[in-house]
PyMOL commands that place a pseudoatom at each C-alpha (Angstrom):
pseudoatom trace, name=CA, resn=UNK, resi=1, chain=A, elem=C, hetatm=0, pos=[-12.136, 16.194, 9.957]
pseudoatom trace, name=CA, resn=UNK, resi=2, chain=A, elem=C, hetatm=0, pos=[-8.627, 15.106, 10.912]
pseudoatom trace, name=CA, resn=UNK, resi=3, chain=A, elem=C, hetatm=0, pos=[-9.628, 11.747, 11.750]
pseudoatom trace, name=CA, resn=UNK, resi=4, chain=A, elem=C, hetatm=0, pos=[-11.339, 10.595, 8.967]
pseudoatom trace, name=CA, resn=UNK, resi=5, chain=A, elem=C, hetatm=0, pos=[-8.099, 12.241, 7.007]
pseudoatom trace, name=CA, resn=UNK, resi=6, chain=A, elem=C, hetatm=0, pos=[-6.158, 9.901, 8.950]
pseudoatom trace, name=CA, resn=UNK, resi=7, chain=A, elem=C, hetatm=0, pos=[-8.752, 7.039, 8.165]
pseudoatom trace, name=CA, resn=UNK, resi=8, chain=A, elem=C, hetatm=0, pos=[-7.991, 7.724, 4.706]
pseudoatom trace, name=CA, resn=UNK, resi=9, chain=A, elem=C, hetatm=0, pos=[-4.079, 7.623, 4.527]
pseudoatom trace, name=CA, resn=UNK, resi=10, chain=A, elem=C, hetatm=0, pos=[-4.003, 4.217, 7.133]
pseudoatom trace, name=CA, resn=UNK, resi=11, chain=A, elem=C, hetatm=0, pos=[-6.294, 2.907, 4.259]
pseudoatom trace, name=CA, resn=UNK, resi=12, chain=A, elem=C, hetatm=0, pos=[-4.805, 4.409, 1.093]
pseudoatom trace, name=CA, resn=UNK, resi=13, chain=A, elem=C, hetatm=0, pos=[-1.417, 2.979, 2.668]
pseudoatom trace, name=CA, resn=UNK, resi=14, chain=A, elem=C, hetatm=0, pos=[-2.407, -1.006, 4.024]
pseudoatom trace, name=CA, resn=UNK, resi=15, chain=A, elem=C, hetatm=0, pos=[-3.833, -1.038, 0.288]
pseudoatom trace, name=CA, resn=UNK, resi=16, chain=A, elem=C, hetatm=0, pos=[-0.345, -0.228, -1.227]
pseudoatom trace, name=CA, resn=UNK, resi=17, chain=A, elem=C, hetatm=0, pos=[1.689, -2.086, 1.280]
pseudoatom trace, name=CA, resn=UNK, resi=18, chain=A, elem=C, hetatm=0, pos=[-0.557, -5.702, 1.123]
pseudoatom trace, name=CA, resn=UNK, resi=19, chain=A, elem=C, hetatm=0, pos=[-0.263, -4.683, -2.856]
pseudoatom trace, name=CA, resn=UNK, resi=20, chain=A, elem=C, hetatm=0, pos=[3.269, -4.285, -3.275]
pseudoatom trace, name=CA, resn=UNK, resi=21, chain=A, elem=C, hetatm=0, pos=[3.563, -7.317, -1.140]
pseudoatom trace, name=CA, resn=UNK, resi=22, chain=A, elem=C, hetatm=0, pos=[1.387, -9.482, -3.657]
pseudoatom trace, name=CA, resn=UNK, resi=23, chain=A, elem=C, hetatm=0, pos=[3.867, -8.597, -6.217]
pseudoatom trace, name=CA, resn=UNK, resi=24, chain=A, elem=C, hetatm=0, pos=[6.504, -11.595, -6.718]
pseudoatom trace, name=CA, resn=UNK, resi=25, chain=A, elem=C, hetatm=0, pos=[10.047, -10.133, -6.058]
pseudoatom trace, name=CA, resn=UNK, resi=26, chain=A, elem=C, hetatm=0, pos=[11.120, -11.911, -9.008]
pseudoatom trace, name=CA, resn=UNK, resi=27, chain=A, elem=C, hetatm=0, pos=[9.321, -8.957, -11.155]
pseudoatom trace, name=CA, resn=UNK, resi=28, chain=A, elem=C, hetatm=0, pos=[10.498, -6.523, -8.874]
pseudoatom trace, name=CA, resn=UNK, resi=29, chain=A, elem=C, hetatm=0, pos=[14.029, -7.576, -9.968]
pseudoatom trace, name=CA, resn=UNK, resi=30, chain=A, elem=C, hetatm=0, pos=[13.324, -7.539, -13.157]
pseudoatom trace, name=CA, resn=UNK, resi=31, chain=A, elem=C, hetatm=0, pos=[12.113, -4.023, -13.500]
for i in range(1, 31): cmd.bond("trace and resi %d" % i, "trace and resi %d" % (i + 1))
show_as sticks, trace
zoom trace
């Protein structure tokens, strides 16, 4: 079913986004 493959990636990617957003830059920086 393509839509619940789309369903999937919109969620698999607002999970990574809003995570990689919790991250503090400052450890961003210093990896």
């Amino acid at each position: 079913n393509m839509n619940f493959k789309k369903y999937l990636v919109g969620k698999v990617f607002n999970a990574s986004s809003s995570f990689k957003r919790s991250i503090p830059s400052e450890y961003l920086n210093f990896k």
